[in-house]
C-alpha positions as CSV (number, residue, x, y, z in Angstrom):
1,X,165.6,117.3,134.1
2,X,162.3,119.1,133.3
3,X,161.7,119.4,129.4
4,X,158.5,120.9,129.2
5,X,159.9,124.0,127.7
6,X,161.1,122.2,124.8
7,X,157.8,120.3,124.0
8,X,156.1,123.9,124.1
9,X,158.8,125.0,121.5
10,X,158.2,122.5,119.2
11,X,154.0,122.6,119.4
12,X,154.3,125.6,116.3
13,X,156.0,123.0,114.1
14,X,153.8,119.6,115.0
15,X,150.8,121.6,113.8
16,X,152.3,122.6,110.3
17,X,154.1,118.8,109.9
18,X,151.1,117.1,111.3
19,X,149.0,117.2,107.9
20,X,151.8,115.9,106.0
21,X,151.8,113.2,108.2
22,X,148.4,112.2,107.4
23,X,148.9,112.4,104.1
24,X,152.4,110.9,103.9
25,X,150.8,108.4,106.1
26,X,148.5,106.5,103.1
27,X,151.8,105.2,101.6
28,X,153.4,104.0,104.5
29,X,150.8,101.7,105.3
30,X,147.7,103.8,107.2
31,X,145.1,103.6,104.3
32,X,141.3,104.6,104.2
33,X,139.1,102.1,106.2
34,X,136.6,99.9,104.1
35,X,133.0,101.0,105.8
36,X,130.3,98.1,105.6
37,X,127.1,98.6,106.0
38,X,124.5,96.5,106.3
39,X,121.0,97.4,106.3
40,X,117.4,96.6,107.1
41,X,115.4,96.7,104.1
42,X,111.9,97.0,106.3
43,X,113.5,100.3,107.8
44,X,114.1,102.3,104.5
45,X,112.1,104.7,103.6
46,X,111.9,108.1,102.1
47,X,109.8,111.4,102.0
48,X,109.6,114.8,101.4
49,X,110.1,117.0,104.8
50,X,109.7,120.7,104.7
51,X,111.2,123.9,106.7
52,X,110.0,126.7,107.4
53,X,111.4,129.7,106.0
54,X,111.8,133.6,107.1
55,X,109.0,134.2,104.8
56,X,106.4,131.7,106.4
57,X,106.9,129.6,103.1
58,X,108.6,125.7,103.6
59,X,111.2,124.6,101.5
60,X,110.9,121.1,101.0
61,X,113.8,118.4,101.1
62,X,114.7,114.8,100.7
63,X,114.1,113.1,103.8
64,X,115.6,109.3,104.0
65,X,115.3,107.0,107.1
66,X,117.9,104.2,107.3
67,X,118.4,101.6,109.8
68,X,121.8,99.7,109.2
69,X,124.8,97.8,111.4
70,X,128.0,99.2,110.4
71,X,131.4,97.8,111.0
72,X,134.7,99.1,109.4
73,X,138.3,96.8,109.2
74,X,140.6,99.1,110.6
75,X,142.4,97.3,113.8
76,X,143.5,100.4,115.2
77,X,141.7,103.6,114.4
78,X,137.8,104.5,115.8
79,X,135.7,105.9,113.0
80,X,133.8,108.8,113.4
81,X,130.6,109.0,111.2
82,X,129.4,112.7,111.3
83,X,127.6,113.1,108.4
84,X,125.2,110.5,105.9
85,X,123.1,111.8,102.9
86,X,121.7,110.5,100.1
87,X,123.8,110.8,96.8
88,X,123.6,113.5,94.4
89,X,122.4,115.5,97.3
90,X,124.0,118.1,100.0
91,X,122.8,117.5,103.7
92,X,120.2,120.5,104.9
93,X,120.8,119.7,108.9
94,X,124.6,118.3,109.4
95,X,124.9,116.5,112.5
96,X,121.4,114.5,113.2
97,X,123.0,111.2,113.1
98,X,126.8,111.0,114.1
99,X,128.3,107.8,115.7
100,X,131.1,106.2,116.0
101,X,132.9,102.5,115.6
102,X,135.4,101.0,117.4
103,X,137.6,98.4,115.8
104,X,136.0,95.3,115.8
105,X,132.8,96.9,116.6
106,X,129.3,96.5,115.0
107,X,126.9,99.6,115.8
108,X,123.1,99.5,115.1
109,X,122.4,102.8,113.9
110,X,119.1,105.2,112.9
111,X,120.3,107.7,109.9
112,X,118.1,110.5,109.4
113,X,118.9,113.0,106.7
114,X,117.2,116.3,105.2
115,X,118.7,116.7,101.8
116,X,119.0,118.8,98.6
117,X,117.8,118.9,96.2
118,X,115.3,116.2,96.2
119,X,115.8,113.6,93.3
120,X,113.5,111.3,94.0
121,X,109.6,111.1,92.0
122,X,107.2,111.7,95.2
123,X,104.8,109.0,95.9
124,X,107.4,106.6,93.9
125,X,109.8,104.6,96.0
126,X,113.9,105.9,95.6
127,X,116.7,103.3,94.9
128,X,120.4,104.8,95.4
129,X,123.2,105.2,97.5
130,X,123.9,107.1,101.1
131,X,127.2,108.6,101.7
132,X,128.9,108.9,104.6
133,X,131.7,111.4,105.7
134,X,134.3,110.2,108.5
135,X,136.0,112.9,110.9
136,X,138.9,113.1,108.3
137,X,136.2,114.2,105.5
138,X,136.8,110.9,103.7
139,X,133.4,109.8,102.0
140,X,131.9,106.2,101.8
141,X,129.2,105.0,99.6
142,X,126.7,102.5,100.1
143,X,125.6,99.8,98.0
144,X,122.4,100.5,95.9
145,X,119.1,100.0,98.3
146,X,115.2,100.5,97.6
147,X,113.7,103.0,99.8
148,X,110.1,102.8,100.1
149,X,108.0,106.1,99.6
150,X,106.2,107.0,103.2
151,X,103.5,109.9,102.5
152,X,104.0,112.9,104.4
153,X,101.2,115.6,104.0
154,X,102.5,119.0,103.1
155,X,102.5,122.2,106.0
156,X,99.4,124.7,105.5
157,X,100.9,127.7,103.7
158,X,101.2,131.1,104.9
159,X,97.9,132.6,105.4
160,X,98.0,136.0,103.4
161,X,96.4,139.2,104.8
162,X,93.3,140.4,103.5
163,X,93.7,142.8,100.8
164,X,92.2,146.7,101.3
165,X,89.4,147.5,98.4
């Protein structure tokens, strides 16, 4: 006996029941993953990258470099990394390091991230904490690290047109 029918008749209801699920889903037992990450202090470092905006002007941001191994303890479930920025900050250009982790995985991973606002000193090395936001939107924070400062000349400015005397 063919029951497709009755699986298409019940796909309106799995979507609205499917995000209680998830949430329900903490207290029986499926809880947020610990993240560990473990990172190589020679490849930290920090700087101020710029972009260019509509006006010919560059906007400069918070750019960190971070070299890590990351595992997670969640036997069952792969976790999807799709976003890392420094904390206190919002990530400029979403996406530049995604990755994921299999159970019982460790990854080497490069993070790159162009942030706002930028709150480090320039020319100072930064010690703080990365965040990193899973495929469900769940955030994890790093442990403190020491980031050293890398100098980065600045783009030339705009070159303005001569004024009529």
């Amino acid at each position: 006996m063919n029951l497709a029918w009755l699986e298409n008749l019940t796909k309106p209801f799995a979507s609205l029941l499917n995000p209680v699920a998830e949430r329900t889903g903490r207290w029986l037992g499926n809880r947020k993953p610990r993240l560990y990450v473990h990172p190589s202090p020679a490849m930290m470092s920090w700087s101020v990258g710029y972009q260019r905006q509509p006006d010919g002007h560059h906007l400069e941001m918070m750019q960190v470099h971070l070299h890590a191994d990351f595992n997670h303890d969640d036997d069952k479930q792969t976790l999807l990394i799709m976003d890392a920025f420094p904390e206190g900050t919002e990530n400029r250009i979403p996406g530049l390091s995604r990755f994921a982790i299999r159970p019982h995985e460790v990854v080497n991973q490069q993070i790159v991230s162009f942030a706002l606002p930028v709150i480090a000193e320039k020319g100072v090395g930064w010690t703080g904490r990365m965040v990193f936001v899973d495929q469900f939107q769940r955030r994890y924070k790093s442990r403190k690290g020491a980031y050293r400062w890398v100098s980065v000349p600045p783009p030339p400015e705009p070159k303005k047109a001569p004024e009529p005397q």
